[in-house]
C-alpha positions in Angstrom: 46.1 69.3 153.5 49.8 70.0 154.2 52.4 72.0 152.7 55.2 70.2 153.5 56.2 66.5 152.7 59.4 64.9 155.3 61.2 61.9 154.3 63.1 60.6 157.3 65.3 57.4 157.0 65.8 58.3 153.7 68.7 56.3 152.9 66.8 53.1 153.5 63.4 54.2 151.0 61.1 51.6 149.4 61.1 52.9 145.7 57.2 53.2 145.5 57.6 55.4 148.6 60.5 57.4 146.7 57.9 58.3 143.6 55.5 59.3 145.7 57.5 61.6 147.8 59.1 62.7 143.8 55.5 63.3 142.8 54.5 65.4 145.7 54.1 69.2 144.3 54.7 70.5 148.5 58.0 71.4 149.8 59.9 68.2 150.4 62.5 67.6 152.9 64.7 64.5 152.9 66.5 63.3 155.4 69.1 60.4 156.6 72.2 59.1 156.0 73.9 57.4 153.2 76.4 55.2 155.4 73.7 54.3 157.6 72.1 52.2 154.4 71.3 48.6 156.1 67.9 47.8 153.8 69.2 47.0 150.7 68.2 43.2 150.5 64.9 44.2 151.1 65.1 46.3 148.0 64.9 50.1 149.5 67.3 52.4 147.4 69.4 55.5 148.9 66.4 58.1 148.3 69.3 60.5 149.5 71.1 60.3 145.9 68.5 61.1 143.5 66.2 63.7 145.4 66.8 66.9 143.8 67.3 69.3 146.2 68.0 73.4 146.4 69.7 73.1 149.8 71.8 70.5 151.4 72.8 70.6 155.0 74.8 68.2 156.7 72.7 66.4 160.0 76.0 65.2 161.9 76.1 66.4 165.1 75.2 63.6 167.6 74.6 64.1 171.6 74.6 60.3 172.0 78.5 60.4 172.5 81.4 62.7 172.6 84.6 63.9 170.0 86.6 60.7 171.2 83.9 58.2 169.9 83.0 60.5 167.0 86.8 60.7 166.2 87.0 56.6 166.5 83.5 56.4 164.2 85.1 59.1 161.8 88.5 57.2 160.9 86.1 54.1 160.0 83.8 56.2 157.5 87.2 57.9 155.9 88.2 54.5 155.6 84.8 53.5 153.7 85.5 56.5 151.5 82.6 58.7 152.8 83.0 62.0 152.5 80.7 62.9 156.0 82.2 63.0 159.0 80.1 63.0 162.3 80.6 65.4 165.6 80.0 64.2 168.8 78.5 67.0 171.4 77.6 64.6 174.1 79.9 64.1 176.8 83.9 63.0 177.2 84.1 59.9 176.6 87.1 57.2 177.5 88.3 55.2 174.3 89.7 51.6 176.0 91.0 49.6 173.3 92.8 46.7 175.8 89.6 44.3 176.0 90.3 41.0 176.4 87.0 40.5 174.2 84.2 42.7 173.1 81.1 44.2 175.4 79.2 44.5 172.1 78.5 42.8 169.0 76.4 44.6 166.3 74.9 42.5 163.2 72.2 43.4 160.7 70.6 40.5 160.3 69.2 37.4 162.7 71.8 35.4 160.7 74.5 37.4 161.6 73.7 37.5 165.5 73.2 33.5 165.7 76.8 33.2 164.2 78.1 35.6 166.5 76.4 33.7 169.5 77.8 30.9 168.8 81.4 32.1 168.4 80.9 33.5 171.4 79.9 30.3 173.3 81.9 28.1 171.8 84.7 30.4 173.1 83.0 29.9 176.4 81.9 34.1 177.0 78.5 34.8 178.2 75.8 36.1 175.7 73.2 37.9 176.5 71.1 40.1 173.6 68.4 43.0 174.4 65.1 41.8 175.1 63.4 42.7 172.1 65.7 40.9 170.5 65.4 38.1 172.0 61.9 37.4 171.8 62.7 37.6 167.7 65.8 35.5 167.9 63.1 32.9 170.2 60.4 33.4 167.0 63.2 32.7 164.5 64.4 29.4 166.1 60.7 28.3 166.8 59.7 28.7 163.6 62.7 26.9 162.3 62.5 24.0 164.8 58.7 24.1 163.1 59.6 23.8 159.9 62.2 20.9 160.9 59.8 18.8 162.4 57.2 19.4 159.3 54.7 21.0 161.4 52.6 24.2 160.2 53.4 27.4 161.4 50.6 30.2 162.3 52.5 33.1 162.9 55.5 32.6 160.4 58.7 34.5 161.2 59.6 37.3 158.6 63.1 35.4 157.5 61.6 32.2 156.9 57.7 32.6 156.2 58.5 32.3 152.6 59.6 28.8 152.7 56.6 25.8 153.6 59.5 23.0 154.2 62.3 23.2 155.6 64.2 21.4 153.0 63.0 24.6 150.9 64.9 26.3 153.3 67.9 24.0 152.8 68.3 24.3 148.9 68.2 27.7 149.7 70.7 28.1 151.5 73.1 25.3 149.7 72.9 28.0 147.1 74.6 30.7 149.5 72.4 33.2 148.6 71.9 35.0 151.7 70.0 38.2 150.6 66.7 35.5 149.6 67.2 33.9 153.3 66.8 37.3 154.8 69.8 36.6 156.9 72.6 39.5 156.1 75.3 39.7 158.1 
């Protein structure tokens, strides 16, 4: 038995797990961040927004970085309209803004990345993408190259084990709808 219920991630909550955690009679805590929202195509809501609550306290301070990247990150969310603000309390950091190209590239979805890759190749930089990541991006493109050459996939990739052809894939995609491809940029 527990007395407590804690929602973290909250921003990002399937709805069945948001009337659960509504149902609960225990003291609830709910936590996450609003403009940190990247699950919507999978249908999670922003749990954040309808929990009723008799306390709200901000959870901004980060030790990941210092105030010159949590001044950069903070212009960006006043120009998204939030009305949070984050605080950095790691270390001084130094803000170079000369790059002749970027050390990072950050995309939501497998889509996203492959059309940054190639951008990036095409304009004749080197890629390279964290390991994890890799072995997806690898799964994604096996399962693709699968599906182009008819053959039947065992371990289907999330983004495309709903489609059994690959022209099913195709018409898809024709339609532009890239929420039902799973591939968000």
């Amino acid at each position: 038995k527990s007395d407590i219920v804690v929602i973290d991630e909250a921003q990002d909550t399937p709805p069945v797990l948001a009337k659960v955690v509504a149902d609960q009679k225990h003291q609830r805590v709910v936590v996450g961040d609003a403009d940190q929202s990247i699950y919507g195509f999978t249908g999670a809501t922003d749990y954040l927004s309808t929990a009723e609550a008799d306390v709200e306290l901000p959870l901004n301070k980060s030790w990941r970085f210092g105030p010159e990247v949590a001044d950069v990150g903070n212009r960006f969310l006043q120009l998204l309209g939030s009305k949070d603000r984050v605080v950095g309390g790691g270390p001084a950091s130094e803000i170079v803004d000369d790059l002749e190209a970027p050390d990072a590239i950050l995309t939501r979805s497998n889509g996203g990345m492959i059309q940054h890759i190639v951008e990036e190749l095409e304009k004749g930089r080197t890629v390279g993408v964290p390991k994890n990541t890799k072995s997806d991006l690898q799964s994604l493109l096996g399962h693709a190259n699968a599906l182009q050459k008819g053959w039947k996939v065992n371990k289907p990739h999330e983004d495309l084990a709903k489609f059994k052809t690959w022209e099913e894939f195709e018409k898809e995609a024709e339609k532009g709808n890239d929420a039902k491809l799973g591939m968000i940029k």
